[in-house]
N, C-alpha and C positions, 0 to 999 in steps of 0.2 A: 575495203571489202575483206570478210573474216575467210582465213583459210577454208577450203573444205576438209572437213574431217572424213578419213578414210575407213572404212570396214575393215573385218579381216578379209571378207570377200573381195575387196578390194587389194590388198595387198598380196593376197594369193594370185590374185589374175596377172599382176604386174609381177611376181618372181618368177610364176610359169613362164611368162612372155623372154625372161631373161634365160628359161632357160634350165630356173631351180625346181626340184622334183623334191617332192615329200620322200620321208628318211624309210617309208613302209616300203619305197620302192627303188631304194639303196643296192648295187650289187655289192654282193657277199663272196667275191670268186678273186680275189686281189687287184683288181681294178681302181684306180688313183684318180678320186675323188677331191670335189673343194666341199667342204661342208658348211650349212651356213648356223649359227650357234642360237640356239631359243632365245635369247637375251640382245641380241645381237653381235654381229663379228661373224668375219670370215677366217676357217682356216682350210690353207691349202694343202697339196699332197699329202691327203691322210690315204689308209687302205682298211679293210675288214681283216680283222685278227684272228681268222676264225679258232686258231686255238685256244685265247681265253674269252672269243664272244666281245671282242669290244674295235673300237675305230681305234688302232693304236695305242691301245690302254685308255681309253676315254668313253664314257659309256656312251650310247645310244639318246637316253632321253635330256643329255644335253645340245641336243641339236634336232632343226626342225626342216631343214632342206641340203637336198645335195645336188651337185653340179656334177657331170663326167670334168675331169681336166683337163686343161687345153694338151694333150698329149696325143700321139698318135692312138687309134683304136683297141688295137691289137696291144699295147703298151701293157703291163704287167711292173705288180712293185716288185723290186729284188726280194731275192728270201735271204734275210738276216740268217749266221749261221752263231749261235751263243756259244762255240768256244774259241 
């Protein structure tokens, strides 16, 4: 019996069900994220950079789902201090 071939509709309903949220609906407030990569791969504790606009120095439209991380709610990424 040949596999069944899946939709994209299909594979959205099953990352939803896991859990994953499209990147348009990413918080932007330092909250520690797993992001899941357009190509596929997962990376975890990433956060929004908002001062150069990027997840960690990585843009946005390489990546197509995000996950909160398994961290408490209220969790917050440290603020890196550059000197």
């Amino acid at each position: 019996m040949p596999a069944e071939i899946k939709t994209a509709e299909d594979f959205e309903r099953e990352f939803t069900a896991l859990g994953w949220q499209p990147m348009a609906t990413a918080p932007r407030d330092g909250t520690i994220c797993d992001l899941w990569l357009t190509g596929g791969g997962r990376l975890t504790d990433q956060w929004w950079c908002g001062e150069d606009g990027t997840w960690c120095g990585l843009e946005e439209e390489m990546f197509s789902h995000w996950m909160r991380a398994p961290y408490p709610q209220d969790y917050q990424a440290p603020i890196l201090d550059d000197e």
